[in-house]
VEXDO-800747 format. One record per residue (C-alpha): residue in one letter; x, y, z. Coordinates in Angstrom, 2 decimals, padded with zeros to 5 digits. Example, Ala and Ser with C-alpha at 12.3 -4.5 7.8 and 13.67 -1.06 7.14 Angstrom:
% residues 2
+---+---------+---------+---------+
| r |      c1 |      c2 |      c3 |
+---+---------+---------+---------+
| A |  012.30 | -004.50 |  007.80 |
| S |  013.67 | -001.06 |  007.14 |
+---+---------+---------+---------+
***
This chain:
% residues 140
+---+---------+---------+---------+
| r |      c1 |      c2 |      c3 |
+---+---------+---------+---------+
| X |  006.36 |  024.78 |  010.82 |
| X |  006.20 |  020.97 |  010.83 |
| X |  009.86 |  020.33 |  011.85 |
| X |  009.54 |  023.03 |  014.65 |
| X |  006.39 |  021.24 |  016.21 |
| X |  008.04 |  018.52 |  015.83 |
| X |  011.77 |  019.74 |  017.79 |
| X |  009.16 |  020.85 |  020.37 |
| X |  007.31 |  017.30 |  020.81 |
| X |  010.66 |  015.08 |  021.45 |
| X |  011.94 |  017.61 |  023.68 |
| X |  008.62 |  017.32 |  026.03 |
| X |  008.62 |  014.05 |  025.41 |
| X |  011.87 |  013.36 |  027.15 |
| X |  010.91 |  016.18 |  029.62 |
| X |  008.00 |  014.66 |  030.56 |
| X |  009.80 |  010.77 |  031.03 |
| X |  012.06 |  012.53 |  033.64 |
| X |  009.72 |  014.48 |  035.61 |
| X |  007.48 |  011.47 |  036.06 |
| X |  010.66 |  009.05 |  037.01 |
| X |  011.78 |  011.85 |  039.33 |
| X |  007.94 |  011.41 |  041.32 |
| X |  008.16 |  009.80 |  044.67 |
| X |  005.24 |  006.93 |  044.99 |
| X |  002.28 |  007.77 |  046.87 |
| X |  001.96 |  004.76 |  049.21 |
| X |  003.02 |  001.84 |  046.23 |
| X |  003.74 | -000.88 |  048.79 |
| X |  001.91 | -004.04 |  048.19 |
| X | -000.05 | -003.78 |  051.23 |
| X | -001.87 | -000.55 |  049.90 |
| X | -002.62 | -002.83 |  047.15 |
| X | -004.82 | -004.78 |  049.19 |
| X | -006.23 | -002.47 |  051.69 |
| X | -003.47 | -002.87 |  054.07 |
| X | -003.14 |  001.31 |  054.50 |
| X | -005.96 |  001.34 |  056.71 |
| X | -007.00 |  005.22 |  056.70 |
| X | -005.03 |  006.65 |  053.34 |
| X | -008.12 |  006.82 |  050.34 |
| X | -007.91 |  005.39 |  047.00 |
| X | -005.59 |  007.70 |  045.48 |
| X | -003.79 |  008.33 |  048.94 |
| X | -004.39 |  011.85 |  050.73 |
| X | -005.24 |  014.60 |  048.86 |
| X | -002.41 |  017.67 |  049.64 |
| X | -001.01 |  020.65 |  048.17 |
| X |  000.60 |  019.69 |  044.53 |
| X |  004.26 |  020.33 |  044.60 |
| X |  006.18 |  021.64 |  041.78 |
| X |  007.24 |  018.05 |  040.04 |
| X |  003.23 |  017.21 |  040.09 |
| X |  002.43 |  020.74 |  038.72 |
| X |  004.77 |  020.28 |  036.02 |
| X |  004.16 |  016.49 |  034.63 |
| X |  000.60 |  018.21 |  034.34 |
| X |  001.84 |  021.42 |  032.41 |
| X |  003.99 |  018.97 |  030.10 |
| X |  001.40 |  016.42 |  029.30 |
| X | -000.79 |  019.29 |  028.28 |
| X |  001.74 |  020.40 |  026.17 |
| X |  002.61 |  017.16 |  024.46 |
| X | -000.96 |  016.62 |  023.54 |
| X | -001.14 |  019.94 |  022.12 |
| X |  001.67 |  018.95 |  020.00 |
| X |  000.19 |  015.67 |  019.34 |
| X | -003.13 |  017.06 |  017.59 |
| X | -000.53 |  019.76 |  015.76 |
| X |  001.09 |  017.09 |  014.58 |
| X | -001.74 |  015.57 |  013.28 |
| X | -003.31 |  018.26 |  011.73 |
| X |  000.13 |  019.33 |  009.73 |
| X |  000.22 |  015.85 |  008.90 |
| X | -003.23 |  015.87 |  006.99 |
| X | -003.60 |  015.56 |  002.97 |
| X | -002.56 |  018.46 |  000.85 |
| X |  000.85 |  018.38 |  001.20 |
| X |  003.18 |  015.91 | -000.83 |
| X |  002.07 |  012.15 | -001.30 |
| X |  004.76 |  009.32 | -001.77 |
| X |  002.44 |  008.28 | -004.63 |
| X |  002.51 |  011.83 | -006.20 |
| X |  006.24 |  010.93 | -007.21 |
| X |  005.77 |  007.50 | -008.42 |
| X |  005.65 |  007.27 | -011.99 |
| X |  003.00 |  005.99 | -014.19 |
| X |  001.92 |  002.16 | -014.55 |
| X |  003.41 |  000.77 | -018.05 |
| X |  000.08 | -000.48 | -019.77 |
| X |  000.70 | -003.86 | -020.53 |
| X | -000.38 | -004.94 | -023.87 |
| X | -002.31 | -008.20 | -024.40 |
| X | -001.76 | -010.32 | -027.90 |
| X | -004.46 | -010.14 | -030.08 |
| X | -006.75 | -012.85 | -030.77 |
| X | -005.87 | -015.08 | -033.87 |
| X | -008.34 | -014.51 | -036.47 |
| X | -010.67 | -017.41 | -037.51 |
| X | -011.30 | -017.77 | -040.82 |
| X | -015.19 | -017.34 | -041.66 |
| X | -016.63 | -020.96 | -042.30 |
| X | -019.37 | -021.08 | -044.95 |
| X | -022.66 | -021.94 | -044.63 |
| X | -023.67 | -025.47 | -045.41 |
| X | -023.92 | -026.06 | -049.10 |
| X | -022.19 | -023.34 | -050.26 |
| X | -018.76 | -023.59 | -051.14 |
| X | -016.20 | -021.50 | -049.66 |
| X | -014.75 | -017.85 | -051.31 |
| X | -011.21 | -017.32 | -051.09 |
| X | -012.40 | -013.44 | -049.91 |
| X | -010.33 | -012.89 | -046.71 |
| X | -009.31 | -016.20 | -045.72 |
| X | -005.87 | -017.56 | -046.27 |
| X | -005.16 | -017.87 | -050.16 |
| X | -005.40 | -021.60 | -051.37 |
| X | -001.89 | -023.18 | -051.67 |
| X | -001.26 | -024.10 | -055.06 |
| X |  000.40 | -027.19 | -056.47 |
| X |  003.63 | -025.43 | -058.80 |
| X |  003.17 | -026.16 | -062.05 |
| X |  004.96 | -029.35 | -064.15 |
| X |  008.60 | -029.23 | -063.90 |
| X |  008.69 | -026.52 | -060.76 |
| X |  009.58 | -028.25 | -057.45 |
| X |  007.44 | -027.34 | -054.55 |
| X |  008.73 | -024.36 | -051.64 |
| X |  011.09 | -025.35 | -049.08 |
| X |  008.80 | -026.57 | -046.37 |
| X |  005.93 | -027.68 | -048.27 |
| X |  005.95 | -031.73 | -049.52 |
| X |  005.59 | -031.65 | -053.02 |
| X |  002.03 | -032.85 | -054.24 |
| X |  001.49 | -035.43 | -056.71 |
| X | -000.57 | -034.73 | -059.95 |
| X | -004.12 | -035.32 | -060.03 |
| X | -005.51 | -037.97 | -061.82 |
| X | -006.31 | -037.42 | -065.39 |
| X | -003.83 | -034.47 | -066.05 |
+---+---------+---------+---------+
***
């Protein structure tokens, strides 16, 4: 239905062009510009309408008409362009680090959940690749 409204529209469209470039002017010298045409009124004498005037006014009804049913077939509930597109990729944001809980003042901190404590290795064991080994304690 669309696409014949449509076929119908150009075609008055152009009709319409050449019927009103095929119009003689009414009086369009400059002088009737400025009141130079002496007894002619404002939109020249009024006579019979020939058959050029009769149809620019047939056509320009018609290519209104086609202009609202254009419009109307035009309106929501048909296809959207955004119908097709496909759905947005959720993009996934890196979690927080986690921050060890600090202990309250005067309490001395539990090795429940934080990081285990790093241990020196043991006499004769050299330390993990990575780590600087750690010199004994005093008194051991």
């Amino acid at each position: 239905m669309y696409a014949v409204v449509l076929a119908l529209h150009i075609l008055v469209s152009i009709f319409l062009i050449l019927v009103v470039l095929l119009q003689t002017g009414k009086g369009g010298d400059i002088a009737s510009a400025f009141g130079g045409s002496g007894s002619q009124a404002v939109f020249g004498p009024r006579g019979a309408s020939n058959v050029l005037s009769k149809a620019t006014t047939w056509s320009a009804v018609v290519f209104m008409l086609t202009s609202l049913g254009l419009f109307f077939l035009s309106q929501p509930g048909g296809s959207s362009v955004m119908e097709s597109a496909p759905e947005p990729v959720p993009v996934e944001t890196p979690a927080a680090p986690e921050v060890p809980e600090q202990a309250p003042a005067g309490e001395a901190p539990s090795d429940q959940g934080g990081t285990p404590a790093a241990e020196s290795p043991a006499e004769g064991e050299t330390a993990p690749a990575g780590q600087p080994e750690q010199a004994p304690a005093p008194g051991e």
